[in-house]
N, C-alpha and C positions, 0 to 999 in steps of 0.2 A: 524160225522154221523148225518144226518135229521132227530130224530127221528119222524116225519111226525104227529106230534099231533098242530100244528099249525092251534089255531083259538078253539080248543078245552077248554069247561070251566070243570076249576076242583073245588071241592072243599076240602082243608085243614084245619083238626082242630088240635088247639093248634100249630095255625103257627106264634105268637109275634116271638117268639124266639127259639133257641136250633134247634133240629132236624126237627119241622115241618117248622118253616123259611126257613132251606136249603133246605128241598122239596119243598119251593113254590118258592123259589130263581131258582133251578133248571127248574123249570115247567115255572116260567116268561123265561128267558133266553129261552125255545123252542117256545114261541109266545101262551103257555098258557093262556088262562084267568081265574081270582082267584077269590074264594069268601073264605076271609078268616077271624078266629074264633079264637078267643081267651079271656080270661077271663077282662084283662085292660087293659080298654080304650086307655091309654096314650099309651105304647107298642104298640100295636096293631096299631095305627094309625101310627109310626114312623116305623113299621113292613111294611106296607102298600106304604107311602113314598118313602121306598128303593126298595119297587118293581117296583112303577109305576116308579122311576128313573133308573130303570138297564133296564125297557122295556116299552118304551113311550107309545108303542101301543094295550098294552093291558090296559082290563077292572080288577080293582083290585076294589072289593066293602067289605068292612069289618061287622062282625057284631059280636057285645062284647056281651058276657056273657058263662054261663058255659053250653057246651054245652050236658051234661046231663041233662039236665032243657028243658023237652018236649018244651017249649016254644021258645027256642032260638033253639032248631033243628026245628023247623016250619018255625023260621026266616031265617036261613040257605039257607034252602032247596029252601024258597022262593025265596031269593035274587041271584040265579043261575038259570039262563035262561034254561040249558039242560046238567046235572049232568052227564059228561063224563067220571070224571075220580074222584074218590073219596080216601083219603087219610084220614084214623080212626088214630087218636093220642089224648093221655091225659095223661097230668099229673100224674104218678107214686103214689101208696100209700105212707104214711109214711114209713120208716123203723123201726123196732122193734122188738119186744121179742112178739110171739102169745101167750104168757101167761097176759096180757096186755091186749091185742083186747078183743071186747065186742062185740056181734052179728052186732050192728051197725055200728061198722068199716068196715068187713064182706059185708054187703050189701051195703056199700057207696064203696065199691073196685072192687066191681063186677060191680054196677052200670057204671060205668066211666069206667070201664076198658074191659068189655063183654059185657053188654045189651045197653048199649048206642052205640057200635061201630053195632051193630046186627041191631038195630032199625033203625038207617043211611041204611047200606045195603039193608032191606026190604023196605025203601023207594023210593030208585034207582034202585035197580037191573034189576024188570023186564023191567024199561024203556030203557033199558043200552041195553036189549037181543031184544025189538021191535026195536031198531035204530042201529042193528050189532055191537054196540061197547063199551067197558067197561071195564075200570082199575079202581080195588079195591086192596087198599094195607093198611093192616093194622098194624100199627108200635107199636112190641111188646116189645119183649125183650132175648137176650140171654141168661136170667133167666129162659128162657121155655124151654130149652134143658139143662143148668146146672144150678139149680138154688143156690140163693144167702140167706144164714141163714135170715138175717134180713131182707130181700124183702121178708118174706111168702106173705101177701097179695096180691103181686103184683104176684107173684108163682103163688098163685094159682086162681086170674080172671083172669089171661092173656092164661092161659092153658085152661081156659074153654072157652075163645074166639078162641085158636087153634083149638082145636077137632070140636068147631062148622062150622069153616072152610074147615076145610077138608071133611065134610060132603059136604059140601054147593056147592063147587069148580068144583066136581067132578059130578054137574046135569049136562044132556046132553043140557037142554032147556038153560043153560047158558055157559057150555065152548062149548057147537054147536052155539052158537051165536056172538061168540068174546069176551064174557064177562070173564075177567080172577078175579079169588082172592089168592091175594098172602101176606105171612108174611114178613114182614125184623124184626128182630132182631139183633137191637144194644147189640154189647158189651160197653168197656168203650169210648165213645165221651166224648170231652172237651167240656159240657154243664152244665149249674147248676145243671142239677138234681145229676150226676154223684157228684162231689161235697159236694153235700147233703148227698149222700150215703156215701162217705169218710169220713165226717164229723162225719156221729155218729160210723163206726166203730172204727174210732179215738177214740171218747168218750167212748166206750163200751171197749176199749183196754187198755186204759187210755195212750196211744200216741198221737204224734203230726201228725196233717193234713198231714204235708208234709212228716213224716215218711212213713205214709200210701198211701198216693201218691206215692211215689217214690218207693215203695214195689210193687204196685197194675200194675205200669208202669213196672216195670223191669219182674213180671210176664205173660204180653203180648209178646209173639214171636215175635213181631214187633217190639217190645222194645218203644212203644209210645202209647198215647190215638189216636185215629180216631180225623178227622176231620169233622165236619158237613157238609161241603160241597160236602167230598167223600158219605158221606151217601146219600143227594140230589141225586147226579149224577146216585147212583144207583137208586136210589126211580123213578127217569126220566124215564131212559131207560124200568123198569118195567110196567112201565103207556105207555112205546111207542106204534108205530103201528105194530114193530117189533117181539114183545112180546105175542101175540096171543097163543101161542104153550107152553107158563107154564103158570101153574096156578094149584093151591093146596098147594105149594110150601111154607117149612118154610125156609126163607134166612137169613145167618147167617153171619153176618160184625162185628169181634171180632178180627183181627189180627191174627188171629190162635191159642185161647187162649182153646175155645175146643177141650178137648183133645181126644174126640172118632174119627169110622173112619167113620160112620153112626151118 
């Protein structure tokens, strides 16, 4: 399928690697063009590399640092000629015990994971609704429909970037305009972060990694972690021309592992 966004510039944050790479792997491969974010250098430019190698013809321009940091969403925003298709990701909290957390964990959680992905949108949006066209997808987690003990932080900034969504989704002046905003929520992908999180349950259990791996996998109805790539492909289609008619939407790529019917 065409998904007819060719020539379209997007921008991805936190695309070095894991899940925003396959969305910007996916979006090269349609004849996207990328302005992509990520925290190091080094990554980041060998992030870049493998795009402008899988798709000669597009413009892939990078720019490092974190992109909670007003400064480098200014740099972002700059270095994309006309912000067609936007793509909100960061880096997950620690994991932990919220007995632990101190206010300023709290508002470095939120920061990065609600107000920074908001602050993006307010800058593109209304542009997106005067030029008919606009994919916003912001990649949360399927922690926001069942959430996971040690993710609280992540629990609870990513739900308050949800509810601000669903508000937001639902103006006539933006889904009357082509502009759609959609969640994806990953379950377990074979990414570091995921990893990270097996790792301290491990620790918190006092089992091995791969106990807990192989417990975490046999509990997916698919009987496997996701691939990133599968995630891409959906993240594409969502950003497509085809796509127009959802938006509000929390989308949920788990293998089947929640268990409700809503």
């Amino acid at each position: 399928m065409d998904l007819a966004i060719s020539g379209r510039w997007a921008i991805v944050c936190a695309s070095s690697k894991g899940l925003g790479l396959a969305c910007a792997r996916a979006l090269a491969k349609e004849g996207v063009n990328l302005v992509i974010n990520a925290r190091g250098s080094e990554a980041l430019q060998v992030a870049a590399e493998q795009l402008r190698s899988l798709a000669p013809s597009i413009d892939v321009c990078t720019v490092t640092g974190d992109i909670s940091d007003p400064r480098v969403r200014k740099q972002v925003l700059a270095a994309c000629p006309q912000v067609d298709i936007l793509i909100n990701n960061a880096g997950g909290p620690p994991p932990g015990d919220f007995r632990d957390w101190q206010r300023e964990d709290w508002l470095k959680a939120l920061d990065a994971n609600m107000l920074t992905p908001i602050e993006l949108i307010k800058a593109c949006v209304d542009g997106m609704a005067e030029r008919g066209f606009g994919r916003i997808v912001n990649i949360t987690s399927g922690a926001v429909k069942a959430p996971i003990d040690v993710l609280g932080l992540s629990n609870g900034a990513r739900s308050g970037l949800t509810g601000f969504i669903a508000g937001l989704a639902r103006q006539s002046r933006l889904a009357g305009h082509n502009v759609t905003l959609n969640n994806l929520l990953p379950g377990p992908f074979e990414t570091e972060r995921l990893y990270k999180t097996l790792s301290a349950a491990a620790e918190a259990k006092g089992a091995s990694v791969e106990s807990i791996s192989e417990q975490r996998r046999k509990n997916v109805p698919a009987q496997r972690f996701g691939q990133p790539d599968e995630f891409g492909a959906y993240c594409a289609f969502i950003c497509s021309a085809h796509a127009g008619f959802l938006t509000g939407q929390n989308l949920l790529l788990d293998g089947g592992s929640y268990p409700g019917t809503f």
